[in-house]
C-alpha positions in Angstrom: -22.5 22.4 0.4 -22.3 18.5 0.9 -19.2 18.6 -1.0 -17.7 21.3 1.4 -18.5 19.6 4.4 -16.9 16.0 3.3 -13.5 17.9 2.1 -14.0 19.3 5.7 -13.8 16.1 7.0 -11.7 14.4 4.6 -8.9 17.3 6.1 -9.7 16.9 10.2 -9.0 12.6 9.7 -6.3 13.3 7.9 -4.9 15.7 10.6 -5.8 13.1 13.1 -4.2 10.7 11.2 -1.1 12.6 10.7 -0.8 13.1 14.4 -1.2 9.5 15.7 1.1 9.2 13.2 3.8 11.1 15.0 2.9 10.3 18.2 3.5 6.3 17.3 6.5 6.8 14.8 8.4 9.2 16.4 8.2 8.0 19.9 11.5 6.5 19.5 14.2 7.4 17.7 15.0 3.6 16.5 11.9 3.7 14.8 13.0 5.7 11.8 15.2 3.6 11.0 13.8 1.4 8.1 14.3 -2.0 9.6 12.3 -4.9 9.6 13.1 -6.3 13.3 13.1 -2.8 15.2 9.8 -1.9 13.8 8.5 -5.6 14.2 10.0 -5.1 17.9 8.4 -1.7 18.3 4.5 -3.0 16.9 5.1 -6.3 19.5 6.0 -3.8 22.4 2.2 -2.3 22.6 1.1 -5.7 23.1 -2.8 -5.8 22.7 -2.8 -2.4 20.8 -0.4 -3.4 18.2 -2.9 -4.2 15.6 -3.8 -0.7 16.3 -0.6 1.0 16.1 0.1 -0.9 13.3 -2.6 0.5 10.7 -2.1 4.1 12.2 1.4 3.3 10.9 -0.1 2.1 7.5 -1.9 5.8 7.2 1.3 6.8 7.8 3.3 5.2 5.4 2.3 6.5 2.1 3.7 9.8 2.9 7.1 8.6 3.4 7.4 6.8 -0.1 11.0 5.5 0.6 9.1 2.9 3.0 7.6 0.2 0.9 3.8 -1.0 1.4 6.4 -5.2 0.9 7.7 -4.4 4.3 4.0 -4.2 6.3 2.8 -6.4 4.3 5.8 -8.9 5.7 5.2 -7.5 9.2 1.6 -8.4 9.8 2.8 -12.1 8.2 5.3 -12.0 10.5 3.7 -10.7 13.7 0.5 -12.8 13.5 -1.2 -16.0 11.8 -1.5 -16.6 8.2 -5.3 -15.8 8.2 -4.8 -13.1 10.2 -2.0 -11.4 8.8 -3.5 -12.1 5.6 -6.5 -10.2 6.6 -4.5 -7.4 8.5 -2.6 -6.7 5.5 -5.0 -6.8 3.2 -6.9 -3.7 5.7 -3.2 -2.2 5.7 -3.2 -1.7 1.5 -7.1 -0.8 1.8 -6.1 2.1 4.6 -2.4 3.2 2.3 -4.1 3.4 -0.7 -7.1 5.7 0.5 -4.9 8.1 2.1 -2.7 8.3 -1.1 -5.7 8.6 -3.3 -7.5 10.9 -1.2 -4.6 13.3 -0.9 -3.7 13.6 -3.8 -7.6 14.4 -5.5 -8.4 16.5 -2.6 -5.8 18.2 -0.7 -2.5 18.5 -2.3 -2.9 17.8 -6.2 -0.2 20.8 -7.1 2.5 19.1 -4.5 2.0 15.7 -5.5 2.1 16.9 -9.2 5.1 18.6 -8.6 6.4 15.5 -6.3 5.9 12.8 -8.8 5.6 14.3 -11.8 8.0 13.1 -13.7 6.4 9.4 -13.0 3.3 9.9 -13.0 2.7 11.7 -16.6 3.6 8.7 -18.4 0.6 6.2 -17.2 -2.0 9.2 -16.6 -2.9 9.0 -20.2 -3.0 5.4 -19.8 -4.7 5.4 -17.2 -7.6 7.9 -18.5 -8.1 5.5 -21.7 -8.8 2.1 -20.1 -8.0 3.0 -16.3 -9.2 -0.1 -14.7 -7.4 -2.6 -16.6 -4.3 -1.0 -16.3 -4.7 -0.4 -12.5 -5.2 -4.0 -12.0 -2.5 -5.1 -14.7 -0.2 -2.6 -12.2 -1.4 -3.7 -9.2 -1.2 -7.6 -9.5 2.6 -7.1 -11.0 3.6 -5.3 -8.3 6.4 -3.5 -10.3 5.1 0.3 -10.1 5.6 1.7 -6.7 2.6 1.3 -5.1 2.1 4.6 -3.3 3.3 6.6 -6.6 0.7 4.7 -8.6 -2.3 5.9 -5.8 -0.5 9.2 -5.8 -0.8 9.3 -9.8 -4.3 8.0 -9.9 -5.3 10.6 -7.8 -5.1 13.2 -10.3 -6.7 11.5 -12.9 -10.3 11.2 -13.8 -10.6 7.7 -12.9 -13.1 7.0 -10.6 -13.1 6.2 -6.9 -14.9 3.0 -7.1 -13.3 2.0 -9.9 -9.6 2.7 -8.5 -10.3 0.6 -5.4 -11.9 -2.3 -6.7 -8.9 -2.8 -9.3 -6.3 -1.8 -6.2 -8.0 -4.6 -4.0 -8.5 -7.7 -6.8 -4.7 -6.6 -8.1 -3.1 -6.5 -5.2 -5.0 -9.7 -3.0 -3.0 -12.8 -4.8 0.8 -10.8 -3.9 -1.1 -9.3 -0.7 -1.3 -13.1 0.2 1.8 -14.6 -1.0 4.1 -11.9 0.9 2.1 -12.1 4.1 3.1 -16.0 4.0 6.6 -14.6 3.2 6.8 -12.6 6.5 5.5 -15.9 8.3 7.4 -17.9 7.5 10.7 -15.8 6.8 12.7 -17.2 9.7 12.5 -21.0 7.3 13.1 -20.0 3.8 13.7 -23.3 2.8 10.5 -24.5 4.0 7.6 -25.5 1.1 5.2 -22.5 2.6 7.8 -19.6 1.7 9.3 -21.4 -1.6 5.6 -21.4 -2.7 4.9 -17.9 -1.9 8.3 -16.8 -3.8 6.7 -18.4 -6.7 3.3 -16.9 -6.7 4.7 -13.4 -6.0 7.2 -14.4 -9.5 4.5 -15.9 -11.4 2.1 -11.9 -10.2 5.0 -10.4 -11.7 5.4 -12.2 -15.1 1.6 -11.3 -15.7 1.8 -8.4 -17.5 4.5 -9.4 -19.4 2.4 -12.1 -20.8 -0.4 -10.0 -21.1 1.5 -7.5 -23.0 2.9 -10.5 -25.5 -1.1 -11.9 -25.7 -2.1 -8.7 -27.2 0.8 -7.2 -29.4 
């Protein structure tokens, strides 16, 4: 009965989520066009609600795949502090990866197998072996798409708990190092953005080392 009532719930936010959704990104036309400056022009225009309209857009995001979670993650760098847009991006991946997760265990898991099958079957039995470690390894690399790789998890066994806590510990060191990126993207000579290029190349030489480590 419990269970009923939470997948009850589970499909009225994502409804409501879906329609703030539409409301925010198809208020303009502009806005569907992928581009960093129109939608770091469209967040700024809401002024004191643009943190808001920014993580309704996050919700938003996973289900148009073509839109990388790099680009918000550059945005809130961009559009606010360090620290700030640190945080805020780190609440935008939290928010992303629920919705892809969620959707994909409890409301569409013959679509999305159908959507991503092709990519998804070959780490699912990965995945159901050792799935944290290989969430993380994913996650801190940054290679796999990220929204496939929530999508994927989704239909696996893997745990809730355990898919988050690798999602959030993977993803915090490039979560970090892009969201200095998108602050400090109009000076990419300056020390601050040469040093985040290196930590987001030294996240994605990880598993390659890993992989060589235990051969």
């Amino acid at each position: 009965m419990i269970n009923k009532i939470n997948k009850k719930i589970l499909i009225v936010a994502c409804v409501l989520i879906l329609t703030l959704g539409y409301i925010v990104i198809y208020r303009f036309e502009d806005i569907k066009k992928v581009n960093f400056n129109i939608i770091a022009d469209y967040i700024k225009s809401y002024g004191s609600w643009s943190i808001a309209v920014f993580l309704v857009m996050s919700a938003v995001r996973p289900l148009a795949v073509f839109i990388p979670i790099t680009l918000f993650t550059l945005l809130a760098g961009s559009l606010y502090s360090p620290i700030y847009g640190f945080i805020l991006a780190m609440i935008s991946m939290i928010i992303s990866s629920n919705v892809a997760f969620l959707i994909s265990r409890y409301l569409g898991k013959s679509v999305i197998e159908r959507l991503i099958k092709n990519r998804a079957d070959k780490i699912n039995l990965r995945i159901e072996k050792s799935g944290f470690k290989i969430i993380f390894i994913m996650r801190i690399s940054g290679v796999f798409p990220f929204d496939i790789l929530s999508y994927a998890v989704g239909l696996t066994k893997l745990s809730y708990k355990d898919f988050m806590l690798a999602t959030i510990l993977g993803s915090t060191l490039e979560i970090f190092s892009v969201a200095n990126m998108g602050h400090n993207i109009k000076n990419p000579l300056s020390p601050e953005f040469i040093f985040s290029v290196a930590l987001v190349l030294i996240t994605v030489g990880i598993p390659f080392i890993y992989n060589k480590l235990h051969k």
